[in-house]
Wavefront OBJ file of the C-alpha trace (Angstrom):
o trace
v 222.229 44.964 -147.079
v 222.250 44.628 -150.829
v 218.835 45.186 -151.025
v 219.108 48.855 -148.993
v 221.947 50.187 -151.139
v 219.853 49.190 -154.311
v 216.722 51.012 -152.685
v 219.157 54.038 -151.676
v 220.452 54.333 -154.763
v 217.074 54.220 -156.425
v 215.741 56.785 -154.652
v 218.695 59.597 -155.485
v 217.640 58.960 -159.438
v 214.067 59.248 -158.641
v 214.903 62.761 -156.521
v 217.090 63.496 -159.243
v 214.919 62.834 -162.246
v 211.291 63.721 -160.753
v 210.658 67.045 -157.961
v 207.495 65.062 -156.950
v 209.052 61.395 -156.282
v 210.230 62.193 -152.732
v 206.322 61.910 -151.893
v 206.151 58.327 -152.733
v 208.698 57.532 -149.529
v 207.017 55.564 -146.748
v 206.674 58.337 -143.950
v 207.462 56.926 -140.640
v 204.660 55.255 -138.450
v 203.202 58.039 -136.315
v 203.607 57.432 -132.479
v 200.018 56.618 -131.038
v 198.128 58.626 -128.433
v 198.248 58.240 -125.514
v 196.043 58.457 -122.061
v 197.001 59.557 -119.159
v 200.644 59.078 -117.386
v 199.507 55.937 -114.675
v 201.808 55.832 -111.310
v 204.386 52.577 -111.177
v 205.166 52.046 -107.545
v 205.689 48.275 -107.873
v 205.593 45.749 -110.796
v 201.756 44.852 -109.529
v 201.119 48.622 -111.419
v 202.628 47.242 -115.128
v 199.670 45.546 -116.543
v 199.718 45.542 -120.282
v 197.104 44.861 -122.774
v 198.617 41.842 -124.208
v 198.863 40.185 -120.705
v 195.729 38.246 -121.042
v 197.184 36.416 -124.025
v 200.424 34.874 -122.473
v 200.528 32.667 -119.555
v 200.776 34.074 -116.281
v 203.321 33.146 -113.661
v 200.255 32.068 -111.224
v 199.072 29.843 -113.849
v 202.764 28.294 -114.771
v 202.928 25.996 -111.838
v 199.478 24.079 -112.321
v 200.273 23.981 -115.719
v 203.349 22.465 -115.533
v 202.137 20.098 -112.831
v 199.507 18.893 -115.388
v 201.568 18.363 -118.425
v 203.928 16.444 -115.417
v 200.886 14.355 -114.588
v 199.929 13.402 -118.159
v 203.483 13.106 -119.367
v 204.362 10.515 -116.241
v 200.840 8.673 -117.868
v 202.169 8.436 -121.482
v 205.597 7.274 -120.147
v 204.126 4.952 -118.111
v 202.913 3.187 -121.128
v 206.427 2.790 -122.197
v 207.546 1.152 -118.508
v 209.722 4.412 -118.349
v 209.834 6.881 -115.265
v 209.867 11.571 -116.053
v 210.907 12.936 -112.761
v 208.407 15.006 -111.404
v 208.495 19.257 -110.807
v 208.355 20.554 -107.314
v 206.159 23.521 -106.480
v 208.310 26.617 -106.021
v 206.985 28.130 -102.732
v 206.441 31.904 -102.004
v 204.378 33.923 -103.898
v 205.065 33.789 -108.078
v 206.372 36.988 -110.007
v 204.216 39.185 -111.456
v 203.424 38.946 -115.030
v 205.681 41.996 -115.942
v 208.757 41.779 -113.005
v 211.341 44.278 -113.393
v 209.915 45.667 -116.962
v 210.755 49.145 -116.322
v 213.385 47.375 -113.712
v 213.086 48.684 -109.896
v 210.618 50.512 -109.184
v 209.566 49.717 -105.452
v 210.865 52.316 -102.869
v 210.435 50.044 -100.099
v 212.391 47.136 -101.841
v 215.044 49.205 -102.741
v 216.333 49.840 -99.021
v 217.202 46.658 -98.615
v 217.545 45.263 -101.651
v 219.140 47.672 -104.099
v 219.241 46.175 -107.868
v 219.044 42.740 -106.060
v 215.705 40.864 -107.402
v 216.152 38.789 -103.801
v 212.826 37.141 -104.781
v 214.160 36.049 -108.182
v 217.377 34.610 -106.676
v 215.624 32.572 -103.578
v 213.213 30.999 -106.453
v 216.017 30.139 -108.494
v 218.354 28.655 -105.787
v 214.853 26.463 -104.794
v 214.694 25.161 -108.417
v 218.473 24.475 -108.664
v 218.754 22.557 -105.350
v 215.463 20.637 -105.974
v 217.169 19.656 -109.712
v 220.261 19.057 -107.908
v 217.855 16.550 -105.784
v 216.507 14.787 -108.346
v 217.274 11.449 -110.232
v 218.325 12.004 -113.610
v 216.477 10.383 -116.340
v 217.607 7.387 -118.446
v 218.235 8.152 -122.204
v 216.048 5.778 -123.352
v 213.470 8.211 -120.838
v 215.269 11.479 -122.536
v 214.069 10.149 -125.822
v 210.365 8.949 -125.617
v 209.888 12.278 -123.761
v 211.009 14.399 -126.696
v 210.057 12.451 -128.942
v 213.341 11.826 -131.139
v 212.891 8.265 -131.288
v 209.912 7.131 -133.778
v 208.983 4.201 -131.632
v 210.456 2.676 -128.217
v 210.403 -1.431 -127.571
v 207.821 -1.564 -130.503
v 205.093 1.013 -129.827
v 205.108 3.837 -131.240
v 206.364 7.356 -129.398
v 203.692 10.028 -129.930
v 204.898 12.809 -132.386
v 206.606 15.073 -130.444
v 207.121 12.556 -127.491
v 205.413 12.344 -124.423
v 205.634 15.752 -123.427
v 203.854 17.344 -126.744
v 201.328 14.389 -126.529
v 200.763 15.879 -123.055
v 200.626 19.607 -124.364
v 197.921 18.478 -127.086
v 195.538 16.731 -124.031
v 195.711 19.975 -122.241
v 194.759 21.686 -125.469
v 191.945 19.581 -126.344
v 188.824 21.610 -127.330
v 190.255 24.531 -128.472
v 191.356 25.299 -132.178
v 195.436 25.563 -133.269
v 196.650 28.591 -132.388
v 200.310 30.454 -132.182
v 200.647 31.548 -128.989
v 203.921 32.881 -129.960
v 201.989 35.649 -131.514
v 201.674 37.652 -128.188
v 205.062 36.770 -126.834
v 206.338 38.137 -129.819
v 204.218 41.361 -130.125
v 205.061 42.291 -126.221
v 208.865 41.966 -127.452
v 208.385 44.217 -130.707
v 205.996 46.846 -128.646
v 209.181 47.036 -126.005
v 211.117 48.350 -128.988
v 209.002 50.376 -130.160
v 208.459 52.100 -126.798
v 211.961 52.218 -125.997
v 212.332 54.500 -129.145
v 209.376 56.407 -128.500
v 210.495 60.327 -128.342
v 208.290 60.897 -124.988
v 210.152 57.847 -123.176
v 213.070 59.069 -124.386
v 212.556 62.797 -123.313
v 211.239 61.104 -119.933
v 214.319 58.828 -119.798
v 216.579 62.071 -120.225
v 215.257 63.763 -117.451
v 215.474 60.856 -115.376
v 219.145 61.005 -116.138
v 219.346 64.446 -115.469
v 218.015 63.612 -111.795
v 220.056 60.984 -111.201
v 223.268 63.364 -112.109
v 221.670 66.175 -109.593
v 222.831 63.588 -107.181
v 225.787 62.750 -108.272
v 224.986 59.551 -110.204
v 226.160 59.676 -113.824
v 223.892 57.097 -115.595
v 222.482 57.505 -119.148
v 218.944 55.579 -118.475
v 217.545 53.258 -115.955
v 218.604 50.702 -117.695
v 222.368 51.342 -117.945
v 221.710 52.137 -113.854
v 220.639 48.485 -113.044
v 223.216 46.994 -115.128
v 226.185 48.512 -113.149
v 228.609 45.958 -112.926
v 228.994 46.764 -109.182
v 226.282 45.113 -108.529
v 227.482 41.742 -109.371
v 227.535 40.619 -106.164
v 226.244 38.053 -103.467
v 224.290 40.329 -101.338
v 223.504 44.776 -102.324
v 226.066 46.849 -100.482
v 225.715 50.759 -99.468
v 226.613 52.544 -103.062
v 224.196 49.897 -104.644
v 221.106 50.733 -102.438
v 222.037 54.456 -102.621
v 221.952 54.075 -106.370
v 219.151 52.314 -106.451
v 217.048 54.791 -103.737
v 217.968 57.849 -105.973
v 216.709 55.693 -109.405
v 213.817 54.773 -107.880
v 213.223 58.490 -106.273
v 213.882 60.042 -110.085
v 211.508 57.734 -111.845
v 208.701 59.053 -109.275
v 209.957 62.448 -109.845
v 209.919 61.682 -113.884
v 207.367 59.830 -113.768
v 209.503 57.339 -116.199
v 208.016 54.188 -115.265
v 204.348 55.321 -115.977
v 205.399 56.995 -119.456
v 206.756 53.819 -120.702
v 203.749 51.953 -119.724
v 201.452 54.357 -120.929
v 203.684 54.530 -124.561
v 203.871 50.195 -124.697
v 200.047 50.493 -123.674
v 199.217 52.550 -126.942
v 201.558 50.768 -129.400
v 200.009 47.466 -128.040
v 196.362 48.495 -128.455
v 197.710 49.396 -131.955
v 199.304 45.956 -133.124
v 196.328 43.943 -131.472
v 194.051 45.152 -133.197
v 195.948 44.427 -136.292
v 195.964 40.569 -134.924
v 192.738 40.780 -133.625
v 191.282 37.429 -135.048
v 194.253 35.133 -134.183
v 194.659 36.688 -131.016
v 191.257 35.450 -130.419
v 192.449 32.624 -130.838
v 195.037 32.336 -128.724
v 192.918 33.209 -126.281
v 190.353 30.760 -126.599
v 193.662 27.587 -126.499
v 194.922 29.500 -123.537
v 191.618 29.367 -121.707
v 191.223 25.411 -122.423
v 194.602 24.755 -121.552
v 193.807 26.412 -117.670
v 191.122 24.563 -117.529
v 191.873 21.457 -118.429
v 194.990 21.617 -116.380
v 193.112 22.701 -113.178
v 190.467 19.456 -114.113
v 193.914 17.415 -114.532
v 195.512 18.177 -110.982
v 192.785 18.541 -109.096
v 191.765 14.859 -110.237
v 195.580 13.396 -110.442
v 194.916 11.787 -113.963
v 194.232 13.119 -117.539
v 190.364 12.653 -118.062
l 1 2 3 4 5 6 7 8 9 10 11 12 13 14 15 16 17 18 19 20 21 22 23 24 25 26 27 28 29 30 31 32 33 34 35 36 37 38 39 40 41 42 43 44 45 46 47 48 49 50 51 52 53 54 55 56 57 58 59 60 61 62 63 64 65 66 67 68 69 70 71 72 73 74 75 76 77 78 79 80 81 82 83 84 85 86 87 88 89 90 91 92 93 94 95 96 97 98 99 100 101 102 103 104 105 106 107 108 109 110 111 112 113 114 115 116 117 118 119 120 121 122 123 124 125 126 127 128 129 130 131 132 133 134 135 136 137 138 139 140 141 142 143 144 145 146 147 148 149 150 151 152 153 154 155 156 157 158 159 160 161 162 163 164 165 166 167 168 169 170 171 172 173 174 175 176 177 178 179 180 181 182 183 184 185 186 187 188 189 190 191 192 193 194 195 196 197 198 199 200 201 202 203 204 205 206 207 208 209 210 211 212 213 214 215 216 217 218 219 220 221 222 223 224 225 226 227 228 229 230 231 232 233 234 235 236 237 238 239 240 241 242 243 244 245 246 247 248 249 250 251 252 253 254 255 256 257 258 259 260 261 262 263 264 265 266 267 268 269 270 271 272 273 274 275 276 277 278 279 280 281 282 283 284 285 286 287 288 289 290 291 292 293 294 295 296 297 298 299
């Protein structure tokens, strides 16, 4: 804050002193072009440029279940026991669920602002955790790593479960995957302030009041309070039917992922080379997790 009010206060003397210094100010980043406005009918439709970078929710589950297998190994070693995952069933969430939040007509019948999907996965994972034996300390410990060594041997830096991690990464140069999980949250920002997602977002409120729903943006819209319930009653689903109706009407949806699509393109290419990368470790790390399960041991 210091820093801004020195800045401000620089920049009156310099208007003050010199006509010309106002040219010297930083103009604002331009927004990017843009193609054309793609239809969203479902979250299969938001597919994103960085997508390819970050790991998918199809590929979570084998990848967990290989770090689980080579974990187990390394505690093994130290006559310890890691409780094993269970496979969620039903099919995984797409890579961008609920981005631009509802946007399924069909869905929204029944479900309203309900992800019913979400919840059912969740309640699987919490009563299979619920199931599960809880591990020692001593087990706590050699997995993370926070003990040095355990009964004399050494623990691997990081504990079991990095030393896991780096098999699954083996072949592949260090890279900061964190990279594209960070640019996909910054290019959110930036399309959320975007002055043609915001003109879209207005008229989508503007529809939504035509019907008698008084709701500044989607988003405001899906976190209603009302909806904070076990199961989506009537006013949710009629809610969520008009939202859903307005974004086609608005065409919303597609305008923010046309706008994120743009200011992505933009920043990647600015990252090109470490994206690259990432790439490359993510690709190793699929495969050797699909060599790791479909064998049962680390090679």
């Amino acid at each position: 804050m210091i820093t801004r009010r020195i800045l401000a206060h620089a920049g009156i003397v310099l208007v003050i002193s010199t006509a010309g210094a106002c040219a010297a100010t930083p103009a604002p980043p331009t927004e990017p072009a843009i193609g054309a406005i793609p239809a969203v009918r479902s979250d299969s439709d938001i597919v994103l440029p960085i997508d390819p970078y970050r790991v998918s929710p199809e590929q979570i589950p084998f990848m967990t279940a290989a770090l689980n297998i080579l974990g187990r190994e390394c505690m093994k070693k130290f006559g310890l026991d890691w409780p094993a995952d269970s496979p969620t069933p039903g099919a995984a969430p797409t890579q961008n669920e609920r981005r631009y939040w509802i946007t399924d007509s069909a869905k929204v019948t029944t479900e309203g602002y309900h992800a019913l999907d979400t919840q059912r996965r969740q309640k699987y994972i919490s009563d299979q955790q619920a199931k599960i034996k809880q591990p020692t300390q001593d087990a706590i410990d050699v997995w993370g790593g926070s003990r040095p060594t355990f009964h004399g041997r050494s623990v691997p830096t990081g504990g079991c479960a990095q030393d896991a991690m780096r098999q699954l990464s083996k072949g592949a140069a260090v890279a900061d995957p964190g990279i594209a999980e960070t640019l996909q949250v910054n290019t959110y920002a930036q399309m959320e302030r975007d002055s043609r997602v915001v003109r879209a977002v207005a008229e989508w409120s503007r529809c939504m009041k035509a019907q008698r729903f008084d709701y500044p943006s989607p988003k405001a819209a899906a976190a209603d309070q009302r909806w904070q319930t076990a199961k989506p009653g009537k006013p949710e689903i009629a809610v969520a039917t008009a939202d859903v109706a307005c974004k086609t009407q608005t065409r919303v949806a597609g305008t923010m992922l046309a706008v994120e699509t743009a200011y992505q393109q933009r920043s990647m290419a600015k990252v090109s080379t470490q994206l690259a990368a990432v790439k490359k470790l993510l690709d190793t790390q699929i495969a050797n997790a699909k060599l790791v399960t479909s064998t049962g041991t680390a090679r």
